[in-house]
BABABA-793003 format. One record per residue: x, y, z of N, C-alpha, C in turn; chain; residue number from 1; residue in three letters. Coordinates in nm, 2 decimals, decimal comma, always signed. Layout:
<sites>
[[X Y Z] [X Y Z] [X Y Z] 'A' NUM 'Ala']
...
</sites>
This chain:
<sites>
[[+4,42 +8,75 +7,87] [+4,54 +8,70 +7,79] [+4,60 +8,83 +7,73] 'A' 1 'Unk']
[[+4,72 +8,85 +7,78] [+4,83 +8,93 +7,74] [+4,85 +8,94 +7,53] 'A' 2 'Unk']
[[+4,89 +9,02 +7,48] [+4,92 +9,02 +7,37] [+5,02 +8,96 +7,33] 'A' 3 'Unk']
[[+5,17 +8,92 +7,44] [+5,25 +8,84 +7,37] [+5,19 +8,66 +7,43] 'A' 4 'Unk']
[[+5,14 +8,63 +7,49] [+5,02 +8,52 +7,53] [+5,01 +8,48 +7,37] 'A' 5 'Unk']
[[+4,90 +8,59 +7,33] [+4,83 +8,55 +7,22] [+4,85 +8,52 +7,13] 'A' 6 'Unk']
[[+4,96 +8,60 +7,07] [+5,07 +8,57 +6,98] [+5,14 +8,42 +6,96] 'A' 7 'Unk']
[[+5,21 +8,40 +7,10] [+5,24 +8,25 +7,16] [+5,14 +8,13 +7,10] 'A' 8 'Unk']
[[+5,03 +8,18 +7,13] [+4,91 +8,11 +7,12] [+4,88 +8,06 +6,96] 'A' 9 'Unk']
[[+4,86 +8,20 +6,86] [+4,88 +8,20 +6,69] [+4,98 +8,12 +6,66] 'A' 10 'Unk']
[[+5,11 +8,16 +6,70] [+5,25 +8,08 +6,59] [+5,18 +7,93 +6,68] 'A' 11 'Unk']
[[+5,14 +7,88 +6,79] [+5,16 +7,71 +6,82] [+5,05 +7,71 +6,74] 'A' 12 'Unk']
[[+4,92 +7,76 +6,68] [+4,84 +7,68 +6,62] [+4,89 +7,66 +6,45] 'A' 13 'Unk']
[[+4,95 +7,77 +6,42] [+4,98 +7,76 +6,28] [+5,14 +7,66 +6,30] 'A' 14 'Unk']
[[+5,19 +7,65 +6,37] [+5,26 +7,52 +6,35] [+5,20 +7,41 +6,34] 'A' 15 'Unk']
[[+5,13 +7,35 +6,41] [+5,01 +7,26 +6,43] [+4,99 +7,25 +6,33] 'A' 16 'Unk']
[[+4,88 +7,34 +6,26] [+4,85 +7,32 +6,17] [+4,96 +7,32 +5,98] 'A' 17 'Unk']
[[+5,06 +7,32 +6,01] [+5,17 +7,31 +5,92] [+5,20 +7,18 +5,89] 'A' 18 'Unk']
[[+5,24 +7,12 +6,05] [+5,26 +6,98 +6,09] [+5,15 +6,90 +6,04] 'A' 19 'Unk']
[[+5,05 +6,92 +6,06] [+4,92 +6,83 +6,06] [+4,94 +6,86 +5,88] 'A' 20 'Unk']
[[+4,92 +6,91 +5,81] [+4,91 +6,91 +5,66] [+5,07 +6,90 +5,59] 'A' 21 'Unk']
[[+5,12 +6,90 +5,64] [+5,27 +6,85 +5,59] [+5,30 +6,71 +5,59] 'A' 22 'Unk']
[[+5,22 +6,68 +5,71] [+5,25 +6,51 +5,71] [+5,17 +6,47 +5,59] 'A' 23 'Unk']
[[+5,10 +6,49 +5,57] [+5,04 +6,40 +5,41] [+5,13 +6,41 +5,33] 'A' 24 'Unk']
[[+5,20 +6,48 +5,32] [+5,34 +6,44 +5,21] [+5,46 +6,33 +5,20] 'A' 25 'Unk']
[[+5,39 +6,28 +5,31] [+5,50 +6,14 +5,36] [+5,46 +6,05 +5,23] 'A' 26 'Unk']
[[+5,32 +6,07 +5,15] [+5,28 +5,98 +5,07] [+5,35 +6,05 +4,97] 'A' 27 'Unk']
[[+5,40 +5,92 +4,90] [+5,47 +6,01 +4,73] [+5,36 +6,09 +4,70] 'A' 28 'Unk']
[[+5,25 +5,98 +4,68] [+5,18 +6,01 +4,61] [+5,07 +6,15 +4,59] 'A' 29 'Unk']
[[+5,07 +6,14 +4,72] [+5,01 +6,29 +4,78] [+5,09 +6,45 +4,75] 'A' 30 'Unk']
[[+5,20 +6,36 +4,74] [+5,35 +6,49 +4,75] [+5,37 +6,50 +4,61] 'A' 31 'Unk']
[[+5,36 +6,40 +4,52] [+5,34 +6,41 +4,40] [+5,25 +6,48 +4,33] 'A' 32 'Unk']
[[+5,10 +6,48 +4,38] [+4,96 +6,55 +4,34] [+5,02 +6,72 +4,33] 'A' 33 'Unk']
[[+5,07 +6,73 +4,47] [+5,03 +6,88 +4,52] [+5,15 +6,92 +4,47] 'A' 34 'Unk']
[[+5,28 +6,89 +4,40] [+5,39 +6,94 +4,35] [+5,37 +6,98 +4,21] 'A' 35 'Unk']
[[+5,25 +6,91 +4,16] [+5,19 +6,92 +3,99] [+5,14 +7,03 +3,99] 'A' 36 'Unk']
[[+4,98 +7,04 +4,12] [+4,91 +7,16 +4,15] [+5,00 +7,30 +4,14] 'A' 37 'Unk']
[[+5,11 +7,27 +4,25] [+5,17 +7,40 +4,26] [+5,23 +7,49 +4,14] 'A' 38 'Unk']
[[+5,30 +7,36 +4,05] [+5,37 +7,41 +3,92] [+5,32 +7,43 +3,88] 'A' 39 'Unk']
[[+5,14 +7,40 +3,85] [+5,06 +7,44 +3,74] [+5,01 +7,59 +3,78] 'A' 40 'Unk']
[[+5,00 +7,59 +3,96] [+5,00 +7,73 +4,02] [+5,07 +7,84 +3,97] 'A' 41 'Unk']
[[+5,17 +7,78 +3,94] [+5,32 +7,91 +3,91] [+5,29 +7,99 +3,77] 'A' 42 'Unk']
[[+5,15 +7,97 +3,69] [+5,10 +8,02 +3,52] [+5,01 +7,96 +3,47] 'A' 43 'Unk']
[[+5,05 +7,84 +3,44] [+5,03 +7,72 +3,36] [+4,88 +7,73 +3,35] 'A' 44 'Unk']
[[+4,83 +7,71 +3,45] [+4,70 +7,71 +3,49] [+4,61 +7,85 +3,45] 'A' 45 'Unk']
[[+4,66 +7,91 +3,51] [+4,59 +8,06 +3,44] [+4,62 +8,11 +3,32] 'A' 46 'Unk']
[[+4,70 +8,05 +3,26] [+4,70 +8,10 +3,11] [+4,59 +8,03 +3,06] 'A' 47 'Unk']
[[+4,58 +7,87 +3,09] [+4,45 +7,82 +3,01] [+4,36 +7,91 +3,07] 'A' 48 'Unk']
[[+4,31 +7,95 +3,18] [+4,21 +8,02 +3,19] [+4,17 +8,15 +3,18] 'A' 49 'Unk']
[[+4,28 +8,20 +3,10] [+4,29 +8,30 +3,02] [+4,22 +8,31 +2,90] 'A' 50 'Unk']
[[+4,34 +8,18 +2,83] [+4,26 +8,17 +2,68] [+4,14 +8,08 +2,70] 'A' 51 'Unk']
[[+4,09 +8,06 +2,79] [+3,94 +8,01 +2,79] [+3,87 +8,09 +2,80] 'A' 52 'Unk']
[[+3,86 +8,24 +2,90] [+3,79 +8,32 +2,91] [+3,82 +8,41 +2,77] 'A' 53 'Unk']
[[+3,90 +8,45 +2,69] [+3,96 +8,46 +2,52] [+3,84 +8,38 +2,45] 'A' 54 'Unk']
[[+3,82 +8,27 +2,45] [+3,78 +8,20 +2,36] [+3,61 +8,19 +2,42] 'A' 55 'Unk']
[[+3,55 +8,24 +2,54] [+3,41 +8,27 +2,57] [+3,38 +8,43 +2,57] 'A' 56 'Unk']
[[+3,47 +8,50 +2,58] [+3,43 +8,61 +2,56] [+3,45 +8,73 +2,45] 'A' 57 'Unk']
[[+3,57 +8,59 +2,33] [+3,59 +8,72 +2,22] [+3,70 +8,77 +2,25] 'A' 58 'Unk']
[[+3,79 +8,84 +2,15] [+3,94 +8,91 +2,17] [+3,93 +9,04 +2,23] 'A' 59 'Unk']
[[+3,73 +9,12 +2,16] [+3,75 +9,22 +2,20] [+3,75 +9,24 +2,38] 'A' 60 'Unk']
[[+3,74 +9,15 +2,43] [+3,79 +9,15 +2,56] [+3,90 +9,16 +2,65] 'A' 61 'Unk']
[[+3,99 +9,17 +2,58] [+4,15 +9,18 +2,59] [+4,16 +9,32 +2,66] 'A' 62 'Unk']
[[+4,10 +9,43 +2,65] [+4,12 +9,51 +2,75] [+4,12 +9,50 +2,94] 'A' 63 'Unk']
[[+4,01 +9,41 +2,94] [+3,97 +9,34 +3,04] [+4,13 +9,26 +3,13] 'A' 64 'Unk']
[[+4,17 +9,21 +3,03] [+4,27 +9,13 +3,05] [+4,39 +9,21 +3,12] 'A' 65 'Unk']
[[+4,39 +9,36 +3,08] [+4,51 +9,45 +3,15] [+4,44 +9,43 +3,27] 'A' 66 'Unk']
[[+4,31 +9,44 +3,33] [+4,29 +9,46 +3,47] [+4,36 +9,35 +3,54] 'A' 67 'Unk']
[[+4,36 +9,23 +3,48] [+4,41 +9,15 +3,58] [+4,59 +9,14 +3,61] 'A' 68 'Unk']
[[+4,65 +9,17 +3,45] [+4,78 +9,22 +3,49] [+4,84 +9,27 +3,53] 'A' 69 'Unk']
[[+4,77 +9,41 +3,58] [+4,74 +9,54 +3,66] [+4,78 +9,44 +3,80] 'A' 70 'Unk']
[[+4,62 +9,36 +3,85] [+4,60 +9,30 +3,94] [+4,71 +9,23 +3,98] 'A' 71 'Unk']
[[+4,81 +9,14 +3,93] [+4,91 +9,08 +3,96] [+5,00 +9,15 +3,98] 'A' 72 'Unk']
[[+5,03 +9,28 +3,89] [+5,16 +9,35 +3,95] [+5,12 +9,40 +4,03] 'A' 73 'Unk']
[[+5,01 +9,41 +4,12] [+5,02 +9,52 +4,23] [+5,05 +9,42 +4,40] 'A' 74 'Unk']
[[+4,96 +9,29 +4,32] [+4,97 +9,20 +4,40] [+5,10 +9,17 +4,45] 'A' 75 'Unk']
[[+5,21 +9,16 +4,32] [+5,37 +9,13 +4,33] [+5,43 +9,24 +4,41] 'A' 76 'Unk']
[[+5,39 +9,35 +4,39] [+5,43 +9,45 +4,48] [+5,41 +9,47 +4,62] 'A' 77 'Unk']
[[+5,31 +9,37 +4,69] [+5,24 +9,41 +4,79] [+5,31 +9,28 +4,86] 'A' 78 'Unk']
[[+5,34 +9,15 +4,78] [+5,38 +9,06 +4,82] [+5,52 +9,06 +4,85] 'A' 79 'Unk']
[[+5,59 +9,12 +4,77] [+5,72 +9,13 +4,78] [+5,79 +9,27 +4,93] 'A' 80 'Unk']
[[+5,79 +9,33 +4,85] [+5,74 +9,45 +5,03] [+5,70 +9,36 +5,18] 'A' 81 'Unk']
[[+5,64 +9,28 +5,15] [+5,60 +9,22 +5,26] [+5,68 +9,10 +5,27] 'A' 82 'Unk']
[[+5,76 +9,04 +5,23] [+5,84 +8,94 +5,21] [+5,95 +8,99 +5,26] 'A' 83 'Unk']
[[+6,02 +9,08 +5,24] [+6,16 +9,17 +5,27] [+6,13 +9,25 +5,44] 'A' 84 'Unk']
[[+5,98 +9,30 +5,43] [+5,98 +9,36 +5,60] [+5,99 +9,24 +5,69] 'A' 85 'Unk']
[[+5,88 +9,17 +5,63] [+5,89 +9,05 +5,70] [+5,95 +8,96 +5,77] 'A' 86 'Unk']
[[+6,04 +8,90 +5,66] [+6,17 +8,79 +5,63] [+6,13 +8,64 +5,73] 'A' 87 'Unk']
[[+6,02 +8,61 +5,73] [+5,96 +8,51 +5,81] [+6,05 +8,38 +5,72] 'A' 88 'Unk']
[[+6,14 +8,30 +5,83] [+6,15 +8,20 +5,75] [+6,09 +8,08 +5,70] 'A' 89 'Unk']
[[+6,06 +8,03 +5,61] [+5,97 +7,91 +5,59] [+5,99 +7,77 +5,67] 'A' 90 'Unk']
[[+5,85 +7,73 +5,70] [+5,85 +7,63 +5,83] [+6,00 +7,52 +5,77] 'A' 91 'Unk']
[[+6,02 +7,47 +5,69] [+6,10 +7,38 +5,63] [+6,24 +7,42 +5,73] 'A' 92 'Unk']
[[+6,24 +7,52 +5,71] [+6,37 +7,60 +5,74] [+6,39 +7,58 +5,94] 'A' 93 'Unk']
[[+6,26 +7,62 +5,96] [+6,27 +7,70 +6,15] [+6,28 +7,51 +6,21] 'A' 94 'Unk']
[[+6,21 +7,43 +6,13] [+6,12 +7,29 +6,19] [+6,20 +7,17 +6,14] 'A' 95 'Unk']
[[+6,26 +7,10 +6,18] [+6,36 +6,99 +6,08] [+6,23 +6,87 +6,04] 'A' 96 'Unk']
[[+6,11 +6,87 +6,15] [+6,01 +6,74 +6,11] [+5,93 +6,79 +5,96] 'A' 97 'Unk']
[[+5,98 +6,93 +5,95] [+5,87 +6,94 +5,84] [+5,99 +6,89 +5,71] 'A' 98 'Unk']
[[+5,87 +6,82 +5,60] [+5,92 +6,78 +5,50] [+5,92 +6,90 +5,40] 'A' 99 'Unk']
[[+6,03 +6,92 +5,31] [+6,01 +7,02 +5,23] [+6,03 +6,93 +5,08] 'A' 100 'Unk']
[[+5,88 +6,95 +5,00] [+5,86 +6,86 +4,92] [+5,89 +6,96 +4,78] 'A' 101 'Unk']
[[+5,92 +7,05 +4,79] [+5,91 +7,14 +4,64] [+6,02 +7,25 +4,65] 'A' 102 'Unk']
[[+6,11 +7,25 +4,57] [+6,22 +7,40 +4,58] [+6,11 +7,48 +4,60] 'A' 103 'Unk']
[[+6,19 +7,63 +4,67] [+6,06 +7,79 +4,73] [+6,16 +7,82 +4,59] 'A' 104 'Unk']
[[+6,01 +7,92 +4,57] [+6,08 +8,02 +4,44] [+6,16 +8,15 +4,49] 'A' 105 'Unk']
[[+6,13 +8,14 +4,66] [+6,22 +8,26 +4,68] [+6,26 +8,24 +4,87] 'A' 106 'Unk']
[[+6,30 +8,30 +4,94] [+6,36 +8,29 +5,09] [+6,29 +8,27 +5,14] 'A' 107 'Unk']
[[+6,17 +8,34 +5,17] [+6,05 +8,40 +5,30] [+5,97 +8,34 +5,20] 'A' 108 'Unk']
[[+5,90 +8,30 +5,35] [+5,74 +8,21 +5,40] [+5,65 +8,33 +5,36] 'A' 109 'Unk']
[[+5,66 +8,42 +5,40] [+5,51 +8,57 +5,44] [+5,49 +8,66 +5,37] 'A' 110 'Unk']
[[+5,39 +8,69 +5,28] [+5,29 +8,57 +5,28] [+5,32 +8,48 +5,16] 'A' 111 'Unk']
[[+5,17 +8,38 +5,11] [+5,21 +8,32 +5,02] [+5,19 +8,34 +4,90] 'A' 112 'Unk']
[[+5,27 +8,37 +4,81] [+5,22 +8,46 +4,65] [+5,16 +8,35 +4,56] 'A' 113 'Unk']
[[+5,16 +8,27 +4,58] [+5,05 +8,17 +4,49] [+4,96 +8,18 +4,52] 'A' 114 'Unk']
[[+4,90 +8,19 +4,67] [+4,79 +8,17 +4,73] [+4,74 +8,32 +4,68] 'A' 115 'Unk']
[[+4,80 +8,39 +4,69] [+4,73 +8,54 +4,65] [+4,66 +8,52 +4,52] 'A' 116 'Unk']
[[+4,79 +8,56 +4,43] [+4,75 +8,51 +4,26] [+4,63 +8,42 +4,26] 'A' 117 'Unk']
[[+4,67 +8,34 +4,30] [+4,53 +8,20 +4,27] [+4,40 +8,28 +4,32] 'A' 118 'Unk']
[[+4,39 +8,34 +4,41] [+4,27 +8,40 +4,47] [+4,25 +8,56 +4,39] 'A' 119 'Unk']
[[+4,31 +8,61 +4,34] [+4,29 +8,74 +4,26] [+4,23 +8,67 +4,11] 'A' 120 'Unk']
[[+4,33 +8,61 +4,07] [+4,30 +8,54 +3,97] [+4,18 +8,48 +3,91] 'A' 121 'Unk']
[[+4,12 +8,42 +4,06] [+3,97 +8,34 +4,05] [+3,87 +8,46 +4,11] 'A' 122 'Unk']
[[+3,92 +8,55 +4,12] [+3,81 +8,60 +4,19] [+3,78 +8,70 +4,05] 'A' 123 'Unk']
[[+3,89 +8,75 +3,96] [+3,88 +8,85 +3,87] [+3,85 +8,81 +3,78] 'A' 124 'Unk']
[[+3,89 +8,68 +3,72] [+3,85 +8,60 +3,57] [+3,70 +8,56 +3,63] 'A' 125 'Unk']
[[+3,64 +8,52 +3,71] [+3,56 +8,42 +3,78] [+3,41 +8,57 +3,78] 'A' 126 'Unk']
[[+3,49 +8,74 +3,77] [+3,38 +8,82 +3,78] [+3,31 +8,83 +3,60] 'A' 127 'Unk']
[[+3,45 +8,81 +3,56] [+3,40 +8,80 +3,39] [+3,32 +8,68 +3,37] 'A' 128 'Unk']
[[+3,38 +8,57 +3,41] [+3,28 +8,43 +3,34] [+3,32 +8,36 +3,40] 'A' 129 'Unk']
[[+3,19 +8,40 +3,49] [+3,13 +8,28 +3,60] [+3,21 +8,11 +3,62] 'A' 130 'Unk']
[[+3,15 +8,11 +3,49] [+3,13 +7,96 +3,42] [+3,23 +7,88 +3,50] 'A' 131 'Unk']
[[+3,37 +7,98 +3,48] [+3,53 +7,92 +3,49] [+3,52 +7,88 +3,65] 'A' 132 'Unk']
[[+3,45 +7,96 +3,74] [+3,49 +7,93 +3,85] [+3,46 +7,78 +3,94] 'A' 133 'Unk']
[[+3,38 +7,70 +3,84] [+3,40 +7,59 +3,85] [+3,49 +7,49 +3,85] 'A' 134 'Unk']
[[+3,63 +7,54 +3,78] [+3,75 +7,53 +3,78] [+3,84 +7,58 +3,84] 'A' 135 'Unk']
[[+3,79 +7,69 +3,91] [+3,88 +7,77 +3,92] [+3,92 +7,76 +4,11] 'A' 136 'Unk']
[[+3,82 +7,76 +4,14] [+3,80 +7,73 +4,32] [+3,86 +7,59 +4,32] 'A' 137 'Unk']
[[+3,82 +7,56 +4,28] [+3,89 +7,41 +4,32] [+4,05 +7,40 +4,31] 'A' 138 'Unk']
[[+4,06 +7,45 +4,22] [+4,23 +7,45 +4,15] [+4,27 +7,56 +4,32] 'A' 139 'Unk']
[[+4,18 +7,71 +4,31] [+4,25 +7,78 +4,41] [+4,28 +7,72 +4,59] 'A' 140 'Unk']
[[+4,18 +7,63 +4,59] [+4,19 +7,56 +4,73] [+4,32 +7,48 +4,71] 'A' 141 'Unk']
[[+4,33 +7,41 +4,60] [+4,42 +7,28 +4,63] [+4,58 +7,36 +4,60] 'A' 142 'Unk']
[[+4,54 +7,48 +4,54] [+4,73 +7,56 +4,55] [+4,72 +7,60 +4,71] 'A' 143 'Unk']
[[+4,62 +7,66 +4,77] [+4,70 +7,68 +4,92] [+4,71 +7,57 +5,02] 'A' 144 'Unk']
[[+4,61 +7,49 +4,98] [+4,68 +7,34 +5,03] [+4,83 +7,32 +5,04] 'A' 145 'Unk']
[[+4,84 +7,32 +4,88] [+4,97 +7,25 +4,84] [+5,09 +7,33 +4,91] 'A' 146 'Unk']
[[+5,08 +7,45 +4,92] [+5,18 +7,52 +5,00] [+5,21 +7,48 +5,12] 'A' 147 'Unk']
[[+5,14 +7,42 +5,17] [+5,12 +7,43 +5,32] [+5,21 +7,23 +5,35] 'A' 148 'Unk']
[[+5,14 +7,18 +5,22] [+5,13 +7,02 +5,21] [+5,30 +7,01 +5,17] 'A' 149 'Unk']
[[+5,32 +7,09 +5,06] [+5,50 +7,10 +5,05] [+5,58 +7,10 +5,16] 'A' 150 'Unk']
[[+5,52 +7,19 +5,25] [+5,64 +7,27 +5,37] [+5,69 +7,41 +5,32] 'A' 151 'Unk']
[[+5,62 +7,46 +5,21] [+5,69 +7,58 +5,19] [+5,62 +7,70 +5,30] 'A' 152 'Unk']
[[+5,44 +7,68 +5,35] [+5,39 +7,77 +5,43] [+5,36 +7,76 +5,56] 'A' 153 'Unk']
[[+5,30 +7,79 +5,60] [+5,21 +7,80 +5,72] [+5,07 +7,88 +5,66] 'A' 154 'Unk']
[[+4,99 +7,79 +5,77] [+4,86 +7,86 +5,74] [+4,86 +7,97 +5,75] 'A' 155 'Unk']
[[+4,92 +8,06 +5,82] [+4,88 +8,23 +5,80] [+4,96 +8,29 +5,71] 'A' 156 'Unk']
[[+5,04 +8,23 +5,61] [+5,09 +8,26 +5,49] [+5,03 +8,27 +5,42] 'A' 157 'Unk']
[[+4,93 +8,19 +5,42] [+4,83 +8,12 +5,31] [+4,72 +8,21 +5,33] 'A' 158 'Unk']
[[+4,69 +8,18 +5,45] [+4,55 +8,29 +5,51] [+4,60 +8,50 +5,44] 'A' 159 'Unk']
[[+4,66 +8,48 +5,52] [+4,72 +8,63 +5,47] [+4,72 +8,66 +5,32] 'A' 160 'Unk']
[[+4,77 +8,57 +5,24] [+4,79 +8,55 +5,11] [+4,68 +8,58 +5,01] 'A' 161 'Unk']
[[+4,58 +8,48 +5,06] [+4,45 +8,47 +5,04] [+4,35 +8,67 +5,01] 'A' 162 'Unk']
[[+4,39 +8,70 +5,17] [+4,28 +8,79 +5,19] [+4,35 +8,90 +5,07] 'A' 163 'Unk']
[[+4,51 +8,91 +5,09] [+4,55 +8,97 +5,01] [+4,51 +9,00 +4,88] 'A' 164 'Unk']
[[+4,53 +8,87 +4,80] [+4,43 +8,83 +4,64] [+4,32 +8,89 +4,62] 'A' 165 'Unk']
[[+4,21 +8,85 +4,78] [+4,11 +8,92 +4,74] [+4,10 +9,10 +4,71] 'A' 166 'Unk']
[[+4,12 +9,14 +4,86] [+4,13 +9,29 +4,83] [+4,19 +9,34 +4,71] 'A' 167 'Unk']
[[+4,32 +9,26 +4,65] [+4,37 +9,33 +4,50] [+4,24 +9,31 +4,40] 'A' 168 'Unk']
[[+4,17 +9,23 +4,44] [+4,06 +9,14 +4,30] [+3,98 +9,26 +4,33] 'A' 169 'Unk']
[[+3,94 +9,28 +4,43] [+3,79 +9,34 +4,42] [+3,86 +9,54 +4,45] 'A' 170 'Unk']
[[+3,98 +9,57 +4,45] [+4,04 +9,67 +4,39] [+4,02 +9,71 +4,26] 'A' 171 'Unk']
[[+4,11 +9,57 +4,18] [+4,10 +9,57 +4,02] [+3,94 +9,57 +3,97] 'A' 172 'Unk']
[[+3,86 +9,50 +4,01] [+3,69 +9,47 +3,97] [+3,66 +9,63 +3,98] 'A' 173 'Unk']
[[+3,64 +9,68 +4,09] [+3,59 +9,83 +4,14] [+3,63 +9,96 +4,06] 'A' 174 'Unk']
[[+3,76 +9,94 +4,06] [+3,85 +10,02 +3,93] [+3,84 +10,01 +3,77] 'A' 175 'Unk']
[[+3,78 +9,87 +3,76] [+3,77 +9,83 +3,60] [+3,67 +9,98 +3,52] 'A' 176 'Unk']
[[+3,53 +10,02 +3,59] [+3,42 +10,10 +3,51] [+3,53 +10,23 +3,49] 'A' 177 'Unk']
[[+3,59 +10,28 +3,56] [+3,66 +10,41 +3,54] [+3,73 +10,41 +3,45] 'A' 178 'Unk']
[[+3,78 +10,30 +3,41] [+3,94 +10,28 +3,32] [+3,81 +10,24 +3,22] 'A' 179 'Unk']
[[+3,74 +10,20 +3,23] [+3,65 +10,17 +3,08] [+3,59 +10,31 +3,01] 'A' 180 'Unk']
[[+3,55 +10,40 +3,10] [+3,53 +10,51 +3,06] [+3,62 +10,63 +3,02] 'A' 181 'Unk']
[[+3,71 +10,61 +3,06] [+3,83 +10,67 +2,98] [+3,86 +10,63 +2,87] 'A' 182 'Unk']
[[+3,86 +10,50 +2,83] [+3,90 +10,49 +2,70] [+3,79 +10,47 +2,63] 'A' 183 'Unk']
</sites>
């Protein structure tokens, strides 16, 4: 199999698989679930788990807390760069069957910045205190669902998005002892 074969091969499964998780949004109710998820995706949600991890680990912990802001702006930078080379348009857009259940906060599909955040997020709060990631995986699975369940992604938005989060998380984790020793 040739490399544009293969290719061919990737975009039909991640449509498929777009199609196949988009149609659950035929139900309000489903479309309703994952439109709550997503908005609570967009902060909401991580601020409580912010001041949760604040309120288990003390204020003098707040240093901690630049890592992960650190972590988000770099992530925004990595996301955004990649959104502009990119310019992949979102399935809602290329596909008329797909349903588009949620305004996009911006043009391009690639990748997906929730799904990142949500995965940096849980993977960096989640290295401080454990505890949260009981909350925290679950919430992260059901935002790159939701992306996908709106019509704003495709799974390799999501997938890409994901791996993204992590490498910035376990960037910011790795980096944290240096910046602790300096100050």
């Amino acid at each position: 199999m040739n490399f544009k074969n293969a290719k061919i091969k990737i975009l039909d499964l991640d449509l498929k698989g777009c199609l196949y998780l988009n149609h659950f949004s035929h139900s309000d109710r489903v479309a309703h679930f994952f439109k709550l998820i997503s908005r609570l995706g967009d902060g909401v949600f991580w601020y409580i788990m912010l001041m949760s991890l604040w309120m288990l680990q003390g204020l003098s912990y707040s240093l901690q807390m630049v890592y992960l802001i650190v972590g988000s702006l770099l992530g925004t930078a990595i996301y955004k760069v990649l959104k502009t080379k990119t310019v992949r348009p979102r399935p809602y857009q290329v596909h008329q069957v797909i349903r588009l259940c949620e305004r996009p906060l911006d043009h391009f599909s690639f990748p997906s910045g929730h799904t990142l955040h949500a995965v940096m997020g849980s993977v960096v709060i989640g290295s401080v205190q454990p505890i949260l990631l009981v909350l925290m995986l679950p919430f992260t699975v059901l935002v790159a669902l939701s992306r996908m369940v709106l019509g704003l992604h495709y799974p390799s938005d999501v997938a890409v998005g994901a791996i993204i989060g992590a490498s910035v998380a376990a960037v910011v984790i790795a980096c944290a002892p240096m910046f602790n020793v300096l100050l």
